[in-house]
N, C-alpha and C positions, 0 to 999 in steps of 0.2 A: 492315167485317167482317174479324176475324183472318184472315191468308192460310194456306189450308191447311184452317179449320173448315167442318168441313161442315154443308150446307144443313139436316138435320135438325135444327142445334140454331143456326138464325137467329132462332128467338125464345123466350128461357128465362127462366121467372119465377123471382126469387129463392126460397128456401129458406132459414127461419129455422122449423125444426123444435124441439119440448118434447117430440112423444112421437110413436109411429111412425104412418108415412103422413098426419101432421097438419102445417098452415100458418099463421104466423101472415099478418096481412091487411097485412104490407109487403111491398111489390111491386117489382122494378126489374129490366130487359129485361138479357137479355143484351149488346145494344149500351152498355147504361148502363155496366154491369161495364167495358167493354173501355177508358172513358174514363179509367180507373185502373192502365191494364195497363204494365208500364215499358217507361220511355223514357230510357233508360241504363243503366250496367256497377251488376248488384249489391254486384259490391266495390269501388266506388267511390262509389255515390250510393245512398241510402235509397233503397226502394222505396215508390212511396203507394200501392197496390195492398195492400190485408189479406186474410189468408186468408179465403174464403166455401164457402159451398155453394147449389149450383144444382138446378132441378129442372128438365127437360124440361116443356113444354105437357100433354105425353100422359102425363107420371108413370112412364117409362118407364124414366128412364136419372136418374141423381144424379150431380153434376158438382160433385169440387173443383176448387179452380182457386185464386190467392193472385198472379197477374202474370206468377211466373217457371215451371209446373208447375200441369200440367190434367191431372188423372185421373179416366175416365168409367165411371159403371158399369152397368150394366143390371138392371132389378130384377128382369123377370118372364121368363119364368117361375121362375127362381132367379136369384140374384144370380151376375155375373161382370162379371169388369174388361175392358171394350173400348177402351180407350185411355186412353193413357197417352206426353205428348208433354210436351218440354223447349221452354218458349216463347221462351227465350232463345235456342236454337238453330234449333226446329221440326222436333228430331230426334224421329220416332213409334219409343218404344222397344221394342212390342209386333210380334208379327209372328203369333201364335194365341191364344187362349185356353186359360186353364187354371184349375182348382180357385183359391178365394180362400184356401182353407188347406187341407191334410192332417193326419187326425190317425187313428194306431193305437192299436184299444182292445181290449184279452184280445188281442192277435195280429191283430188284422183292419183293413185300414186304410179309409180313409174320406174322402172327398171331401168336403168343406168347401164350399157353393156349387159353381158351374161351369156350366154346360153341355156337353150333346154336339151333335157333327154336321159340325166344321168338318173339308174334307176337305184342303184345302191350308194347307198348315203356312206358306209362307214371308214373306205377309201375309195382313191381314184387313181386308174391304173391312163397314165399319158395316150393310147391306141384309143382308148374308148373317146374321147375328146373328140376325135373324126368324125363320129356318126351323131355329134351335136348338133343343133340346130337352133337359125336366130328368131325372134317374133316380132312381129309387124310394130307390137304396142310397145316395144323397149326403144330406148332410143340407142342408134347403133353408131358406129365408129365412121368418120367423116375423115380425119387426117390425125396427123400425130407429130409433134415438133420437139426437140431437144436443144438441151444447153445446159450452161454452167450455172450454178447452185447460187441463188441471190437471197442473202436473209431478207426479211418481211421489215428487219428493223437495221437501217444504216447505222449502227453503234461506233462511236469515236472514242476510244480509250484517252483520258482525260490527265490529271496530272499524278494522280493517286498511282499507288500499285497493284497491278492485276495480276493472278496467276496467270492468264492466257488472255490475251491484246491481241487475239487474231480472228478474223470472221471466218466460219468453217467454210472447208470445199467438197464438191460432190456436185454429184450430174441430175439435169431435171428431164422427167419427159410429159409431156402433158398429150393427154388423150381428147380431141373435140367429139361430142357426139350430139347427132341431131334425130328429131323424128318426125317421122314421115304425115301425122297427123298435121289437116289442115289447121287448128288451133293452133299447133304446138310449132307451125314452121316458121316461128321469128324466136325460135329460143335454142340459145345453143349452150351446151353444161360440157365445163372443160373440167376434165379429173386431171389432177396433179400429183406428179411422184417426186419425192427426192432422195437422195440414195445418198448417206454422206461417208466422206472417209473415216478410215481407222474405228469405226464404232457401228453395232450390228443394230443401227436406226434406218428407220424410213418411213419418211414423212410424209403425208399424204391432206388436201383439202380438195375442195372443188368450187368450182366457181362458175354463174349462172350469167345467161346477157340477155337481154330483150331487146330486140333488135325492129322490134314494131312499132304499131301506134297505140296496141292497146295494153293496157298494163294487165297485170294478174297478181295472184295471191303464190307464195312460196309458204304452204304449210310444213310441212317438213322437210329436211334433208340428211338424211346419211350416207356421212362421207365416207361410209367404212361399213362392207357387210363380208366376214367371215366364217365359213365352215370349220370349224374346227375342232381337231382329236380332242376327243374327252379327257382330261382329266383323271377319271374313277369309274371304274364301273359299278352300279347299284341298281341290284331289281326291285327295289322300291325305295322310294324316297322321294321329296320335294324337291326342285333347284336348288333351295335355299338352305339344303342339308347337304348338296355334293359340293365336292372342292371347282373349283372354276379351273380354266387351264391355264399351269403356272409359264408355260413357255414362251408367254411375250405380256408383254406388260405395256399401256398404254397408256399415255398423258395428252390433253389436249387442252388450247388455251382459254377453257371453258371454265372455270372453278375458281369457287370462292364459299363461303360462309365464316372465315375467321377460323379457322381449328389449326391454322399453322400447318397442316398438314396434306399432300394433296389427294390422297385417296380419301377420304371425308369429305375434301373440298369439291373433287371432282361432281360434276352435275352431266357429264355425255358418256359413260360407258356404260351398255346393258346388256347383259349375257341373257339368250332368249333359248328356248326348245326348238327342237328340229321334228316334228312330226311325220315327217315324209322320212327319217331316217328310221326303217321300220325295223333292221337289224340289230337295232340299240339293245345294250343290257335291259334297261329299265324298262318293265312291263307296260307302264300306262305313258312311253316316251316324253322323258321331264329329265332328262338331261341336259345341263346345259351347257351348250356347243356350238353356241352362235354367239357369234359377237358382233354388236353395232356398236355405232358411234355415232350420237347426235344429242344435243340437248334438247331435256323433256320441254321444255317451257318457253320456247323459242317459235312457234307458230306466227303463221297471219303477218309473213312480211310480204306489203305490197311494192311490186319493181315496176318500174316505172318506165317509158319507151330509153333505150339508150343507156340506162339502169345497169349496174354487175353487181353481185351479189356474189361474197367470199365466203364460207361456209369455215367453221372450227375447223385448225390443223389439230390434225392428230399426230401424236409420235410414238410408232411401233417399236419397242426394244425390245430384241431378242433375248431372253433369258436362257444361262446355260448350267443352272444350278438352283438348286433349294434354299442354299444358306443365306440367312441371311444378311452374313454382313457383306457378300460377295455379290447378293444382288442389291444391297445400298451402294455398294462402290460402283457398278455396272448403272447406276441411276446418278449418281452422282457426274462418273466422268459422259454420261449424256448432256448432264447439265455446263459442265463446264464447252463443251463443245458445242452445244447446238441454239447455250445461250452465254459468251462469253463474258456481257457484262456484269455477271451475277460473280465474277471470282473478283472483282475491284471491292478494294475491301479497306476504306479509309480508318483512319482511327480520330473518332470525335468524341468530342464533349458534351452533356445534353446541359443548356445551360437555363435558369429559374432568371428571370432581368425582371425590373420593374422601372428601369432607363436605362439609357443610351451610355453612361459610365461604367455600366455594370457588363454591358455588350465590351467594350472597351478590356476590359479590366480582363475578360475573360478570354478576348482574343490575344492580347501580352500573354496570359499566363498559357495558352494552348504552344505559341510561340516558344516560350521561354523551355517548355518540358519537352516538344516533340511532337505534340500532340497536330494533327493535318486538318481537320475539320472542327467548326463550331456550327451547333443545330440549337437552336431558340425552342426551348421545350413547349410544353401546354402548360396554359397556367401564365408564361412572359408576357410582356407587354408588344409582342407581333401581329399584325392584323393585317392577311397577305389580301383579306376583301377588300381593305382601304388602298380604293385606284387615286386617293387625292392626290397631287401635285406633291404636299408638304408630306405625304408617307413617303411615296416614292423617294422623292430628295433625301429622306434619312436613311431609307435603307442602302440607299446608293452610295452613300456617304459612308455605312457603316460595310458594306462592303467592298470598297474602296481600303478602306482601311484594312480589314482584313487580309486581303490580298496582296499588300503591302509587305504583311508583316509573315506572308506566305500563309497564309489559313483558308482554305475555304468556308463558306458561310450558307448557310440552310434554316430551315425553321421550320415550325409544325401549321399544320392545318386541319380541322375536321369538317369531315363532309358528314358522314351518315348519321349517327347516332347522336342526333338534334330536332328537334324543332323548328318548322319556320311561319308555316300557317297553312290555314285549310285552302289556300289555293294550290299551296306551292307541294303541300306533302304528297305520299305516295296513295292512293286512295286503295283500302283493305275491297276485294271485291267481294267480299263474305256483308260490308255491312255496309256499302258504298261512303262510308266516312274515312277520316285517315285512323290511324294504329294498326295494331297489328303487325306491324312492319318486322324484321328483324329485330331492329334496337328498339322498337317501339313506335316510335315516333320518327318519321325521318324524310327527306324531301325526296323527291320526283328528279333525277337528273335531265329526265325530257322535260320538266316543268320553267317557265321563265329564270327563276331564280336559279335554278338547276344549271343550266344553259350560262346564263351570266356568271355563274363561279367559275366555270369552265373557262370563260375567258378571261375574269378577273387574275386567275392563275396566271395563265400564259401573259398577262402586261404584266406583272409584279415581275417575272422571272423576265421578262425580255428587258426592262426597264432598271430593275435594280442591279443585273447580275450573279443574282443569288444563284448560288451551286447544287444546295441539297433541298431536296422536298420531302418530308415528314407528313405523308397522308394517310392518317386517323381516321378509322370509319371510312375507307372507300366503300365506291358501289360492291352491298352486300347481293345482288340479287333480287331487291325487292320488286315484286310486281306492284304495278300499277292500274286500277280503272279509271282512269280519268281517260274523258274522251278532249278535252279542251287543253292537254299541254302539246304545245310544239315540237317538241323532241319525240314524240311517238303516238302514234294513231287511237290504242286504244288499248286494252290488258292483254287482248294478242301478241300483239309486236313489246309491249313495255319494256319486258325482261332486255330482247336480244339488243332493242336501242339504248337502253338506257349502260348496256355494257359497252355499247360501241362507241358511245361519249367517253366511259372509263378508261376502255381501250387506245383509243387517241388519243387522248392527253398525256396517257404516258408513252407511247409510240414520242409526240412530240416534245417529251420533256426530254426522253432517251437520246433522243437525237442531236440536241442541242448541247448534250453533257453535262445534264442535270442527274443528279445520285437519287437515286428512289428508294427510302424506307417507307413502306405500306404494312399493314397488316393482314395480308391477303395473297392470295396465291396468283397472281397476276406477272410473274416469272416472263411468261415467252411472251409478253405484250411489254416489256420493258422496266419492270422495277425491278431495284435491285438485291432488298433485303428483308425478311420477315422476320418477326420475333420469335425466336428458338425454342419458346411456351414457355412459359409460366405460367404462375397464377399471382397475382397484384398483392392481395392481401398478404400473403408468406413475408413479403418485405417488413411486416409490423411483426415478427419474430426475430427472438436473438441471433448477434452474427452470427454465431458456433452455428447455429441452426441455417439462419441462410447461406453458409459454406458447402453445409450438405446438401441442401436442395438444389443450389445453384449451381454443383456438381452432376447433380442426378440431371438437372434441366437440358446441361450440357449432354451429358451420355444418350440421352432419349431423344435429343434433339437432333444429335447430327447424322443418323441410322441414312436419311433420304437425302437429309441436306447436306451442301459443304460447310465448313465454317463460318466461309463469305455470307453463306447465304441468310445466318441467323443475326441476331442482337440478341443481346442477354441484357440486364437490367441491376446499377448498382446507385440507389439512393444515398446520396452522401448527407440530405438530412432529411427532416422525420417524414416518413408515407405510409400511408393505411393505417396509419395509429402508429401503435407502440411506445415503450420506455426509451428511456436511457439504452438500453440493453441493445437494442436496436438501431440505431442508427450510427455514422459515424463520423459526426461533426462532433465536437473539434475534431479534427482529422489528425494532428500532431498527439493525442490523446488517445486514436482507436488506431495507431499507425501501424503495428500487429496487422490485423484483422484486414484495413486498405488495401497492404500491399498483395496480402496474399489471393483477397479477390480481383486482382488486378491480374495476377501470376496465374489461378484459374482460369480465369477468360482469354488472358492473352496467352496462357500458355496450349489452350484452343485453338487458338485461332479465332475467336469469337470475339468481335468488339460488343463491347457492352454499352447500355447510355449512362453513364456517369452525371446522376442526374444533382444538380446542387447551384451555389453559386460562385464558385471556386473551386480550382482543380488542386490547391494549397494554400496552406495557413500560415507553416514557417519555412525556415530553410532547409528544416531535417527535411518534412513533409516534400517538400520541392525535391532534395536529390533524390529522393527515395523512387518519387513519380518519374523522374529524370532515368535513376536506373532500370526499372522496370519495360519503361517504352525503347532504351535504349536497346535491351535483352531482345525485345521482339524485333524490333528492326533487323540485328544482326540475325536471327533465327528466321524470319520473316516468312522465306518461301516455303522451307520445311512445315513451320506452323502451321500455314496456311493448304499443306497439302492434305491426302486425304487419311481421316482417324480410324483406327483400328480396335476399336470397343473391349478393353481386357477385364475392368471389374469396375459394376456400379458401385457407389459410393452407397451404404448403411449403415455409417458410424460407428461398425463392429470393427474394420478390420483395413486393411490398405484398400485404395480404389485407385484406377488410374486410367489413360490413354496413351496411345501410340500415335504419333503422325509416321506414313510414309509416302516418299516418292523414289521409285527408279532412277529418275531421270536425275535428280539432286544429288553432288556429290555428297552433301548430308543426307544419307536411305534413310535416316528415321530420325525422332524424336521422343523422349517419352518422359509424361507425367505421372509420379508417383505421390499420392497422398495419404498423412496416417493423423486421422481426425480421432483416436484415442490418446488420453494422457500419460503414455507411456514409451516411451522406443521399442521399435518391434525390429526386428529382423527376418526377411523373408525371402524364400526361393522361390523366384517366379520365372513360369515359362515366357518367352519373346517370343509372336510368331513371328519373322522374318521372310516371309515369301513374299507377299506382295511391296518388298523391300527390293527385290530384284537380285536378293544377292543368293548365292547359292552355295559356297560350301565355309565361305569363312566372313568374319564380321570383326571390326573394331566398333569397343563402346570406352566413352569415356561419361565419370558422373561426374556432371557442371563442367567444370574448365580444367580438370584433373588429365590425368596423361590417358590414352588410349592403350586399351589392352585387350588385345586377339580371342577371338569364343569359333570356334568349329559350331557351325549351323550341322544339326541331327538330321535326317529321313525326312521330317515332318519339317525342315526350314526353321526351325526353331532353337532358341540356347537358354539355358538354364540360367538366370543370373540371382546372385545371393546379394539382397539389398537392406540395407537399414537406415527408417525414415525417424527422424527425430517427432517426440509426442508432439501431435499438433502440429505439424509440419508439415510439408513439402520437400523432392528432389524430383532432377530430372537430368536425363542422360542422352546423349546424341551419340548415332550410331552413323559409319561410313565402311 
């Protein structure tokens, strides 16, 4: 028996549910289950435990469970969550019960599932659950229906190469609940669980139906209310002074302001106080120990008879550790899992045209080096608003061409950080004019104009065949007062519509196998790559200088991200100023400098935009870009696996990365650089764990012979390296 589960669920029959409170007649004990339960590091070794659902003997309690991640729930008298434990750890993240969702409707808010009665807040012992009870006002559990795990977004792995081409698996179970109030009896809120394999996630939204004649107001909704162990104990202090609880960590497809990042981006997670936990350390109870899930700024959406209403997915990661590069890699292999097309990771060119020879010229030369995609920068002569007959025809032509010569083709576009007019912009409800906005200045995606990009987009991409979409300035968030645009009612609803436009377009760009560079956090609604940060102006500094930064960019950038998931940025002639010093056209002239930012990024794993009008000048320049793309190809999958953070780059001393995967008969990769003018020679530790291997390792440097290192206690071997000044090496380990 698991250590820790208790004795009321020593014998539980499977659960393989078609419709609610029904079984089919497979059967397998809880003891069976636990012969499946892992026996090793998830990020190191597959898990053989698949997601399931269990039922208590007595039909009491419904148990997911997947190896790494048991969540228990109680049916009767209403439904609520009684536990909820990390197996990997055996940390119990609950400490009371509470509502399975909250939702406000005309003003009034509502308890979603729950029970009452628990009197001590600071755990919950499973016996006391019995002498719970449900209330009239909540709305309570009507039926319960399961099945197999459907992404939100049909993704078709396209012709590029992906780490992971597979849509994940895991079991759903959806909770209906209705209430009893005569108002409320044409509304029914179905809560949603998903429980996915190999990885300690579970995924949760809810969604609302009007099944009447008369519509209502949806002011808020929380799809997620947690009790949860504190963190810290402190008998005085603010929220905003104690640690939040690190044991699960949350993402939902609610976030954006541009910071490349999703904890800044994120706009729905809020950690609140428990007042009624009177037990607490903290004197004046300001701990915080609740956790919701909803976005602030989302109110006053009106449903209409017939209407549904899908609320923010959240996605719950279990965390089993403080470090952080272990809980980067634990967010990472979420990402690669729960949004696979974020690991296709094309290698393009970003190109400057001012005609149609210059489009030409540049899809040959992608062709001729290896290069997979071409993306028409900002700044070219592409105008994807122009729905004329004679744009169409060119671009169609010009992708046509492309394709031919096997390239795919993309371009840029800007939506937000523009101007269009005082009908069409986002109106500031501080001074009922426009500005204010994020960028300033910017349009209303509910407004006409707004509305018609939306589908100017979709006929450019349906009609020309274009491959990649380069969207600048998506929907940042901006609220809108405008009571007269079409796309949303009024600065209530602005926000959630105007992201529902944003939301769909890439849903439907995703679908068609269109490549998404955005610069925004818009991940699990279907784009595929974000800029790795930087900052623009550093490109008007010397190369020496942008080696190091664009090292550093990379090290700080991929902590959350995968490789796939970023761009980095290489101007091939003059941006944001600068000399001579700076840029590096002639290319055959700064061919030093070229190749080694090329060998940075792609020895990342990171495509960069190669921003210019030529990928080569002479023939040197050409083999040099020839060998370089070649290098990653062969490396490709390694590169593209996950980096292992060993020394920022400070121009004092060596810096480098590690790529590893288990699964690769190449476990590792590593990038060593020595950006002083000197040869240095140096011993440095390898960690080799999450490499998979365990007591012994071949390394060979560059394409040198391999030679055997005994892995230490700590998974680690000692290796004595010497980088040439100003240089670069890199070693592959098996």
């Amino acid at each position: 028996m698991f250590k820790g589960l208790s004795s009321v669920f020593s014998l539980i029959t499977f659960l393989f549910i078609h419709s609610a409170y029904s079984q089919s007649s497979a059967l397998s004990t809880w003891e069976q289950g636990l012969e499946n339960r892992i026996s090793s590091d998830w990020l190191v070794h597959p898990v053989k435990a698949k997601a399931a659902l269990y039922s208590s003997v007595d039909k009491k309690d419904i148990i997911l469970y997947n190896g790494l991640v048991k969540r228990v729930f109680r049916l009767t008298p209403n439904v609520v969550c009684t536990d909820y434990i990390n197996l990997i750890t055996g940390q119990q993240l609950l400490r009371a019960i509470m509502p399975e969702a909250s939702i406000t409707i005309n003003g009034k808010e509502y308890n979603v599932g729950g029970l009452h009665g628990q009197k001590e807040k600071a755990y919950l012992l499973p016996e006391w659950v019995n002498s719970y009870t449900k209330s009239d006002n909540d709305f309570q559990l009507e039926n319960y229906t399961t099945g197999e795990l459907l992404q939100p977004i049909n993704w078709k792995q396209k012709d590029w190469w992906a780490l992971n081409s597979h849509q994940p698996k895991g079991k759903t179970i959806s909770f209906t609940y209705r209430n009893k109030k005569a108002e409320l009896k044409d509304v029914a809120v179905i809560v949603h669980y998903a429980l996915y394999d190999g990885i300690p996630v579970i995924e949760k939204w809810l969604t609302i139906e009007n099944k009447g004649p008369n519509s209502f107001t949806i002011n808020k909704v929380k799809n997620e209310v947690l009790a949860l162990v504190e963190e810290e104990s402190a008998v005085v202090g603010k929220p905003e002074q104690m640690k939040k609880p690190q044991g699960i960590y949350v993402e939902t497809n609610y976030a954006f302001n541009n910071s490349m990042r999703y904890d800044i981006s994120d706009q729905t997670l809020h950690w609140k106080t428990d007042p009624t936990y009177t037990s607490q350390v903290n004197y004046n109870y300001e701990t915080p120990c609740i956790l919701e899930v909803y976005p602030d700024k989302a109110p006053g959406i009106e449903l209409r008879q017939n209407e549904l209403f899908t609320s923010v997915r959240s996605y719950e990661l279990l965390m089993d550790s403080y470090d952080r590069e272990r809980r980067g890699l634990a967010i990472r292999k979420m990402y690669r899992t729960i949004a696979p097309w974020t690991t296709a990771n094309p290698i393009f060119m970003h190109l400057i045209s001012s005609n149609d020879d210059q489009v030409r010229l540049a899809i040959d030369q992608c062709a001729a080096t290896g290069y997979e995609a071409l993306i028409l920068s900002f700044g070219s002569h592409l105008n994807m608003e122009d729905s004329s007959d004679a744009n169409i025809q060119k671009w169609k032509s010009l992708a046509q061409y492309a394709h031919q010569k096997g390239v795919q083709i993309g371009g840029y576009s800007l939506f937000s950080s523009r101007r269009i007019s005082d009908e069409h912009d986002v109106i500031n409800p501080a001074t009922g004019k426009t500005g204010g906005a994020f960028f300033g200045n910017a349009p209303c995606f509910g407004s006409k104009w707004g509305l018609a990009y939306r589908d100017k987009i979709k006929y450019f991409f349906t009609q020309t065949g274009f491959d990649i979409w380069e969207n600048d300035g998506p929907y940042p968030g901006d609220v809108c007062a405008s009571t007269t645009h079409p796309g949303h009612k009024g600065l209530d609803d602005s926000q959630w519509r105007q992201m529902e436009i944003q939301k769909e377009l890439y849903r439907w760009l995703n679908e068609r196998g269109v490549y998404i560079n955005a610069p925004d956090w818009y991940f699990l609604d279907g784009t595929h790559k974000i800029a790795i940060g930087y900052r623009e102006v550093n490109f008007s500094l010397s190369r020496e200088q942008q080696k190091i930064l664009n090292r550093q960019n990379i090290y700080d950038g991929t902590w959350e991200k995968t490789p796939s998931m970023g761009w980095g940025f290489v101007p091939l002639t003059k941006y944001q100023g600068g000399g001579p010093e700076a840029v590096l056209e002639p290319l055959n002239d700064h061919l030093t400098d070229y190749e080694q930012l090329m060998m940075q990024y792609y020895g990342a794993g990171v495509q960069a935009c190669y921003r210019g009008p030529r990928l080569y000048d002479t023939e040197k320049t050409k083999q040099t870009v020839i060998s370089v793309i070649n290098w990653y190809k062969k490396y490709r999958e390694i590169l593209n696996s996950d980096v292992i953070h060993l020394r920022r780059a400070d121009g004092r001393d060596w810096d480098g990365i590690l790529h590893v995967s288990p699964q690769l008969k190449q476990k590792g990769l590593m990038m060593l650089y020595n950006p002083t003018n000197t040869s240095i020679t140096r011993t440095i530790k390898i960690p080799l764990y999450y490499t998979g291997l365990s007591s012994t390792a071949k390394i060979r440097e560059k394409e040198s012979i391999f030679k055997p290192y005994s892995l230490g206690r700590d998974y680690s071997v000692e290796l004595t390296v010497t980088i040439p000044a100003n240089d670069y090496t890199w070693f592959v380990i098996e």
